[in-house]
N, C-alpha and C positions, 0 to 999 in steps of 0.2 A: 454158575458164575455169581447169581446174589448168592447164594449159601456162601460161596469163597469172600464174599465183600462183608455179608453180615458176620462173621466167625472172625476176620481182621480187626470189623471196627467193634466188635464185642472185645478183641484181645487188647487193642489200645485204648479203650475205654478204663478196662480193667486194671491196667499199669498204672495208667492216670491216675486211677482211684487208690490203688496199693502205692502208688508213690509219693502221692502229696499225705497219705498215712504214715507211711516212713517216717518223711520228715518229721511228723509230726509227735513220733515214736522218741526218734532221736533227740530233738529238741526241748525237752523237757520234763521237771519233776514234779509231782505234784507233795505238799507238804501235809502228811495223811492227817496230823492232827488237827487240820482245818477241811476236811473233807466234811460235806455232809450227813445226815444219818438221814435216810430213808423211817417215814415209818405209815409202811404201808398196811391196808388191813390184809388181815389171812397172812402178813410174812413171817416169812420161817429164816434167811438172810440175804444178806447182801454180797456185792461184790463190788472194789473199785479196783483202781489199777492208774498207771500210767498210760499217758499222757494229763490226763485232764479228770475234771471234777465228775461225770457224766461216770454211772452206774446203776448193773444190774442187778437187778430185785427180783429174787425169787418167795413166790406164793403161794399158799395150797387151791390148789385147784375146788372149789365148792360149790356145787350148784345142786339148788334145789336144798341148801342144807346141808349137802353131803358129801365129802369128798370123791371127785370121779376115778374111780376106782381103776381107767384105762388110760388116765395123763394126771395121775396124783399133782403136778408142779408145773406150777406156769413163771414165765420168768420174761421182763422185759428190761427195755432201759428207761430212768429217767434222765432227758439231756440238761441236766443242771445249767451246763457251760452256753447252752442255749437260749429256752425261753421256760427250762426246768417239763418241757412235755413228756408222755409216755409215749413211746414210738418200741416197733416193733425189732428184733434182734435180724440180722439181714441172714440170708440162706447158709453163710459163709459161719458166721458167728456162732448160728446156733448149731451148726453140724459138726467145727472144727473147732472150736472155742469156748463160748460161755454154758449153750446150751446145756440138758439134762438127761442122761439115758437112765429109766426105772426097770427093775425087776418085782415085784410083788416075791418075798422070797417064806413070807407068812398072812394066812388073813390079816390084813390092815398094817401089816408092815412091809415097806417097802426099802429095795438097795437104789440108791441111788450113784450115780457119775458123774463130772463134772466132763466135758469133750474131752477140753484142752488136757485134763489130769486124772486119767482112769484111775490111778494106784488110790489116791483119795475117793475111801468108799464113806458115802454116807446112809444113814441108819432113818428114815423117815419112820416115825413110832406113835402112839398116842404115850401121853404122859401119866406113869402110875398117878400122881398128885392131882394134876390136873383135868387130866381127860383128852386136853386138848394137844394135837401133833407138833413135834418140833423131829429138828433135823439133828442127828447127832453123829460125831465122829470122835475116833480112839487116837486120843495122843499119849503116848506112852502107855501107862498101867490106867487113865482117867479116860470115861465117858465123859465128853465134852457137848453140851446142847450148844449148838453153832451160832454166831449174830453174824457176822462178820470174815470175809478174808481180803486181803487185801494183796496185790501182787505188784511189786516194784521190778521195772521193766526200765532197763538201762541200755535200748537201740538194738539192734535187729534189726529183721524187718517184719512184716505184716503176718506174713507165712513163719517164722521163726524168730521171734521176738528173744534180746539175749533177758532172762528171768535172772534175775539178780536174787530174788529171795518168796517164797508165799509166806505171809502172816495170817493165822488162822487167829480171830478173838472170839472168845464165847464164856460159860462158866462150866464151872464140874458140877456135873449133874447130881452127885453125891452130898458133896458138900455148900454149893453154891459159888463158892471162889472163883474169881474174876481169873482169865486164863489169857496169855497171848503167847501163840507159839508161831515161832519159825523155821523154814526150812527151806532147803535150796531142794529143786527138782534138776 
């Protein structure tokens, strides 16, 4: 009987929480060229999205100096819309949504995922130039070093948001040109 009462009031809790999201999905755009820029140390990019100004930041994972070789990327939110704190990505977020799945697929290079958008591989590398890792992905015929994507989200709900477009911004790695691309998933 408590298992049956805790498992109800986990379930309506849960609603509560996915449904005052909705709204909150539905209700609003945000105007990306007033967004924020993150700039955090160790990041490699960001992410925003609708509803609100609140985004997450992905960073190399380094301790002791060294990139950790068994969780390359660590990724959180800052809640701008808040009081601008870092706070942690919730179980849901990071498993179905923002979070990161790696593959090490060479010494010190690694494939990276996004949850929410598997077909988006990205390239975690050290830089011939520089030495130092950035995250990269192939839009069209260009290697693109990542800063940015941003996803405009026009109501769903929580669990299936309708994705109106991802914007990918970064430069070509080749030539340096400033790049924004879009696509619908």
């Amino acid at each position: 009987m408590v298992i049956k009462l805790f498992a109800l009031f986990s379930l309506l809790t849960m609603s509560t929480v996915l449904f005052s999201q909705d709204k909150e999905i539905l209700s609003s755009h945000v105007d990306k060229q007033k967004l924020p820029v993150p700039k955090e140390k160790d990041q490699l990019f960001y992410l925003q999205r609708d509803p609100d100004i609140n985004t997450i930041v992905y960073t190399l994972n380094i301790q002791d100096g060294k990139l950790n070789t068994s969780n390359p990327v660590l990724f959180y939110w800052i809640r701008y819309a808040e009081k601008g704190q870092i706070e942690k990505l919730s179980f849901i977020q990071r498993r179905m949504a923002y979070g990161v799945s790696h593959k090490e697929i060479e010494p010190g290079i690694y494939e990276l995922h996004l949850q929410a958008y598997k077909p988006l591989k990205i390239i975690l590398s050290k830089s011939k130039n520089t030495g130092k890792y950035q995250a990269v992905v192939k839009i069209e015929d260009d290697e693109v070093v990542l800063n940015s994507i941003f996803v405009r989200i026009t109501g769903g709900s929580f669990f299936k948001p309708n994705v109106e477009y991802v914007e990918i911004v970064g430069h070509v790695l080749k030539n340096g040109r400033r790049i924004e691309h879009r696509f619908k998933v």
